[in-house]
C-alpha positions as CSV (number, residue, x, y, z in Angstrom):
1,X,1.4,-51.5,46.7
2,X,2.1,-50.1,43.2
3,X,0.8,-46.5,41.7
4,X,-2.0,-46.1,40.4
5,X,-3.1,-50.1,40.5
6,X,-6.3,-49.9,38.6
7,X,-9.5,-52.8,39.0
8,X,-10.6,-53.9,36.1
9,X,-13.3,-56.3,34.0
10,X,-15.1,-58.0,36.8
11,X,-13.3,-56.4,39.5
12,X,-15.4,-53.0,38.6
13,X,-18.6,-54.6,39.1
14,X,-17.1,-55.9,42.5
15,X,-16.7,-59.4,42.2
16,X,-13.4,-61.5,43.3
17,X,-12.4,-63.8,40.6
18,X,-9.1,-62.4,39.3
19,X,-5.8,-61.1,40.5
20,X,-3.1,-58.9,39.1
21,X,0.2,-58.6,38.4
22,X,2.0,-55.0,38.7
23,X,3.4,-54.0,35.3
24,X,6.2,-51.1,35.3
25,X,3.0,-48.4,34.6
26,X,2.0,-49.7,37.9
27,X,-1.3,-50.4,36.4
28,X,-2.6,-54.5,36.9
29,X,-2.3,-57.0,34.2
30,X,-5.3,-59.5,35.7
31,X,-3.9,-62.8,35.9
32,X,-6.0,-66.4,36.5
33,X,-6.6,-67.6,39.9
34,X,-6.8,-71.9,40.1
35,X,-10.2,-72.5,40.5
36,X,-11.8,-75.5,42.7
37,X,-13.0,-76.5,46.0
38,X,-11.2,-74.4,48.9
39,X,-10.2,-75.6,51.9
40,X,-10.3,-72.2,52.9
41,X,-13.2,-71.0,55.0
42,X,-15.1,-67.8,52.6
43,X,-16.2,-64.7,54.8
44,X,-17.8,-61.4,53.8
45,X,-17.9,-57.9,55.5
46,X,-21.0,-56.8,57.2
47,X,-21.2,-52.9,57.4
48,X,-21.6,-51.2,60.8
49,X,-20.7,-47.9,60.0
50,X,-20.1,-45.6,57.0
51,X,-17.7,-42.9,57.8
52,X,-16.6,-40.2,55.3
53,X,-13.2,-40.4,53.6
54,X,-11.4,-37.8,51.7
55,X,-11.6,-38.8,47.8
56,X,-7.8,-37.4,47.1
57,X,-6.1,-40.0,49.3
58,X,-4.4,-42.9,47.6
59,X,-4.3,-44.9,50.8
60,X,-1.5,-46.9,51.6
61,X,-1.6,-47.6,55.4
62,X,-4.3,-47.7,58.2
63,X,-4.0,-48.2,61.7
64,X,-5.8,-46.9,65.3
65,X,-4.0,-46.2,68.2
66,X,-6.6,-45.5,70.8
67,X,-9.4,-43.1,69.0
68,X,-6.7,-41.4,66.8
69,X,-6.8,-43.0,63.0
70,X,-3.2,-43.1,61.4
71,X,-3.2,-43.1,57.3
72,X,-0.3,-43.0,55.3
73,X,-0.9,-42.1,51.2
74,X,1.5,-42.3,48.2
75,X,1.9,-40.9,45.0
76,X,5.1,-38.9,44.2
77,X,4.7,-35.4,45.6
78,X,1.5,-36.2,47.1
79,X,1.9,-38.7,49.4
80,X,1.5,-37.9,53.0
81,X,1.3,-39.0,56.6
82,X,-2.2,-37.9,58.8
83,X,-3.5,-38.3,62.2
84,X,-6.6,-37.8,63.7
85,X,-10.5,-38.8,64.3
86,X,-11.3,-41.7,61.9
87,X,-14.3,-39.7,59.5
88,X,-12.7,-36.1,60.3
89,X,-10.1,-34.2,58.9
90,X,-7.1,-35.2,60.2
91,X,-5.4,-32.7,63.1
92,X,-2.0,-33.3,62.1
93,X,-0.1,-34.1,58.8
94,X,3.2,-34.5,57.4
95,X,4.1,-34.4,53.9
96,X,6.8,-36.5,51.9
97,X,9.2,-34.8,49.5
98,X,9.7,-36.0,46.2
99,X,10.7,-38.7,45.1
100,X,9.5,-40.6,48.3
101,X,6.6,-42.9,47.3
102,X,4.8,-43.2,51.2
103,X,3.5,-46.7,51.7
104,X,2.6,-48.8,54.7
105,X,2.5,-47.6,58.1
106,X,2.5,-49.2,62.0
107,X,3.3,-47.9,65.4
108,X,5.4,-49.9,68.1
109,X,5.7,-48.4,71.0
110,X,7.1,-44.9,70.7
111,X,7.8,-45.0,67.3
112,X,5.6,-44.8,63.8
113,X,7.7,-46.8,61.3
114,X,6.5,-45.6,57.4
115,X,7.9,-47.7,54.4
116,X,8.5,-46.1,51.0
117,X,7.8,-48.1,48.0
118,X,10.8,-48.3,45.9
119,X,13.0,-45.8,47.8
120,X,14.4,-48.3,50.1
121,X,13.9,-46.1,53.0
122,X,11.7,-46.5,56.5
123,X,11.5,-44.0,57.9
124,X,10.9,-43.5,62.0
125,X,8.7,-40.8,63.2
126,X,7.3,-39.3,66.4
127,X,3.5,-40.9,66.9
128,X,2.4,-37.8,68.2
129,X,3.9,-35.0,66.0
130,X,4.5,-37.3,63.2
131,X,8.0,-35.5,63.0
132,X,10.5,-37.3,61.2
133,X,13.3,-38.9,64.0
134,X,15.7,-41.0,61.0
135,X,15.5,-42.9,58.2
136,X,16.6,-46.6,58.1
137,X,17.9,-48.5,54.9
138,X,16.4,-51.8,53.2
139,X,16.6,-54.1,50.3
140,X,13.6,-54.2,47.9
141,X,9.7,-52.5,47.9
142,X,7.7,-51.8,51.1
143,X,4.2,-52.4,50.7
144,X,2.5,-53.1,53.8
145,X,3.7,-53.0,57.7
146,X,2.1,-54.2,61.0
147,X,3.1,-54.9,64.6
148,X,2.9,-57.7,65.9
149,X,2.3,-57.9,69.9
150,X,4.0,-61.0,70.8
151,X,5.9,-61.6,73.3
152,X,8.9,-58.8,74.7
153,X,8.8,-56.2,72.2
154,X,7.0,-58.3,69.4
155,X,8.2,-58.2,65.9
156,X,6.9,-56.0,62.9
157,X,5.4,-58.1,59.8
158,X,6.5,-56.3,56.5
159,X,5.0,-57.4,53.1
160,X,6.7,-56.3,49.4
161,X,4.2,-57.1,47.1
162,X,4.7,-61.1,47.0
163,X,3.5,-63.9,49.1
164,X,6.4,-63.5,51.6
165,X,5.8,-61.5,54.9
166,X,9.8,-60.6,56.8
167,X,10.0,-59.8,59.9
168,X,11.8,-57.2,61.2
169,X,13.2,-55.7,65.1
170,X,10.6,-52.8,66.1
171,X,13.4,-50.7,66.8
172,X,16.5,-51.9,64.9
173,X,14.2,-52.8,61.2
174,X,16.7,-55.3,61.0
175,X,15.6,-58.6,59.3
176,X,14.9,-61.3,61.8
177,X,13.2,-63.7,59.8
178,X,9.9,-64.6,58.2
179,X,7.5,-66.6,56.0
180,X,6.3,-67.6,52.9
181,X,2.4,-67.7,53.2
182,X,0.0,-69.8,51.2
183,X,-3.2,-71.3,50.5
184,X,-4.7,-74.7,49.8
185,X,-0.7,-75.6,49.5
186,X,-0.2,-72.8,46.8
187,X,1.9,-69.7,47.0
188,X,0.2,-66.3,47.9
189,X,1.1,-63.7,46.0
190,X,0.6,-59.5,45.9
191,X,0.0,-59.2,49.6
192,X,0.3,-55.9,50.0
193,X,-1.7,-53.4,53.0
194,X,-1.2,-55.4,56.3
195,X,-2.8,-55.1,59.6
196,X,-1.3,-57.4,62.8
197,X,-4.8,-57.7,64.5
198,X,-5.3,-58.6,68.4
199,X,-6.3,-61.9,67.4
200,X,-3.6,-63.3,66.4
201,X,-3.8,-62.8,62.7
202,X,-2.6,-60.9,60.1
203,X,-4.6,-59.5,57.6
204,X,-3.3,-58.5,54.4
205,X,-4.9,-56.8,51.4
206,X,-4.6,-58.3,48.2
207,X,-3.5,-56.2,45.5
208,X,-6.3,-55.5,42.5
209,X,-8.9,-57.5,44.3
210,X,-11.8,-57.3,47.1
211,X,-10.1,-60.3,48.6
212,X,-8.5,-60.1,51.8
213,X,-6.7,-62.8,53.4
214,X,-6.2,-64.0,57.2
215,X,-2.9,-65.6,57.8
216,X,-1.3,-67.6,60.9
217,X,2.1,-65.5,61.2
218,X,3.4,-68.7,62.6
219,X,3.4,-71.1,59.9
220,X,2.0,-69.0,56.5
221,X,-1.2,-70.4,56.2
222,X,-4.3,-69.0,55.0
223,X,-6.8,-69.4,57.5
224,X,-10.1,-67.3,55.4
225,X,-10.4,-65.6,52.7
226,X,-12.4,-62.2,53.3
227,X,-15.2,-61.0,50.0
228,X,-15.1,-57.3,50.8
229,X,-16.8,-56.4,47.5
230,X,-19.8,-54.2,47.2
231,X,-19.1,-51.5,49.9
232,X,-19.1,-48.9,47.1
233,X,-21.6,-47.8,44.4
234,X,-21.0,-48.4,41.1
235,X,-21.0,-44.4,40.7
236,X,-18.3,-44.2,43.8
237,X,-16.4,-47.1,41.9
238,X,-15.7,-44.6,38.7
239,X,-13.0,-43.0,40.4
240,X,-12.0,-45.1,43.3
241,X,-9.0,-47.3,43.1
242,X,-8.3,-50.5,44.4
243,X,-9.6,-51.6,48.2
244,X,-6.2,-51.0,50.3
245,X,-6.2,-50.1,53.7
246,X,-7.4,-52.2,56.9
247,X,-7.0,-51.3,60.6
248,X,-8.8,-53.4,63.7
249,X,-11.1,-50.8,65.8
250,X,-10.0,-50.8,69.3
251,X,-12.1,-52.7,72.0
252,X,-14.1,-53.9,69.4
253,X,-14.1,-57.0,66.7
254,X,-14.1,-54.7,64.0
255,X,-12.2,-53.3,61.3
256,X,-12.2,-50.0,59.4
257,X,-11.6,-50.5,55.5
258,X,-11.0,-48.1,52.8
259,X,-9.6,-47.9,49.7
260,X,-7.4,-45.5,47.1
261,X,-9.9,-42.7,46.6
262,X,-12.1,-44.4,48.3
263,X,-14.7,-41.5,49.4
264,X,-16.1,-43.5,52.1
265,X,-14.6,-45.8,54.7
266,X,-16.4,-48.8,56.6
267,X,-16.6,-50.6,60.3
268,X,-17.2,-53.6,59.4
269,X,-17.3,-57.4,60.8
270,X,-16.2,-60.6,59.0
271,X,-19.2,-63.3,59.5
272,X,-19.6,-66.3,57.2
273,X,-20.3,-66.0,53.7
């Protein structure tokens, strides 16, 4: 995730046709995306529910654990870390001193790991207080963070704004390896929110678009590409900020999206374009 990534030219009327790369301002620099018969099978995201979001929250992370919604924002001095009923105000809330730049969010077990962007800092909190236990060192940005439910403990599935996903120990961080993901044999690239969903997949956002992809951890590989353009109106899309934030609904086959100032968020299924 960068600050303040803003969609632009056909992005604002909703369409995917363009990427971006993050310039120092944090703003997006559209780039061109090869064009061409995909290999790639194209969903879309049908709308089962429309849930209210608070407008001031530059999402960075989303993920459920049971009924309780956990959403990490950023901005310096006014990023934060909330917990409560997805479409409510959240019961509990930590805040992040400045110059801590919250990002992605998971929860493994007893712990809630929350990256910074450029800090270089995870920290570890309590998942119930959201109480801050330590803070653990790394190399480079934190974007995006997911669990993965393997086997034993699992592994967590960190992105950094590239087409590489690490992997790191749920309760060391440690590195303990990873993969370079890509589609139609070409690099990703600005992967950025993440969500390690119960089948098998992880999601990832992609960074100035309405895209999201589905990747096999495994081997890297784009398995469909997800249009999730058009949830908002073009009078909601004046002040909303990119789509960024995708957690998988418990029991269910859905997943709740948002988006940076998004002021609504969506259930939603993935069915063929």
């Amino acid at each position: 995730m960068v600050a303040a990534a803003v969609l632009v030219g056909a992005l604002l009327a909703g369409t995917v046709g363009a990427c971006g790369s993050a310039r120092p301002d944090g703003a997006v620099r559209p780039v061109a995306v090869p064009t061409g018969q995909s290999s790639v099978p194209l969903l879309r995201t049908q709308v089962r529910e429309s849930l209210p979001h608070d407008p001031g929250a530059f999402t960075q992370g989303l993920e459920f654990r049971g009924s309780t919604l956990y959403e990490s924002t950023g901005l310096v001095g006014r990023s934060s870390l909330r917990a409560g009923p997805a479409g409510k105000p959240p019961t509990v809330r930590a805040d992040l001193p400045a110059p801590l730049f919250g990002e992605g969010i998971t929860l493994a077990g007893s712990r809630l790991w929350q990256l910074t962007w450029r800090n270089g800092i995870a920290i570890e909190r309590d998942p119930g207080t959201l109480a801050e236990r330590r803070r653990v060192a790394y190399r480079g940005e934190g974007w995006g963070l997911c669990h993965r439910r393997s086997a034993g403990r699992g592994q967590l599935v960190m992105s950094d704004g590239t087409g590489r996903l690490t992997f790191r120990d749920p309760d060391t961080f440690d590195v303990t390896g990873g993969v370079d993901v890509r589609q139609d044999g070409r690099p990703a690239t600005l992967l950025n929110e993440l969500e390690c969903a119960p089948d098998g997949f992880v999601y990832a956002n992609v960074l100035g678009t309405d895209t999201i992809l589905r990747i096999q951890p495994r081997t890297g590989d784009v398995t469909g590409r997800i249009d999730a353009g058009g949830l908002l109106t073009s009078s909601q899309r004046r002040t909303a900020r990119a789509l960024n934030g995708i957690a998988a609904v418990p029991g269910t086959s859905s997943f709740l999206i948002t988006g940076k100032f998004w002021p609504r968020m969506f259930r939603v299924t993935f069915v063929p374009a």
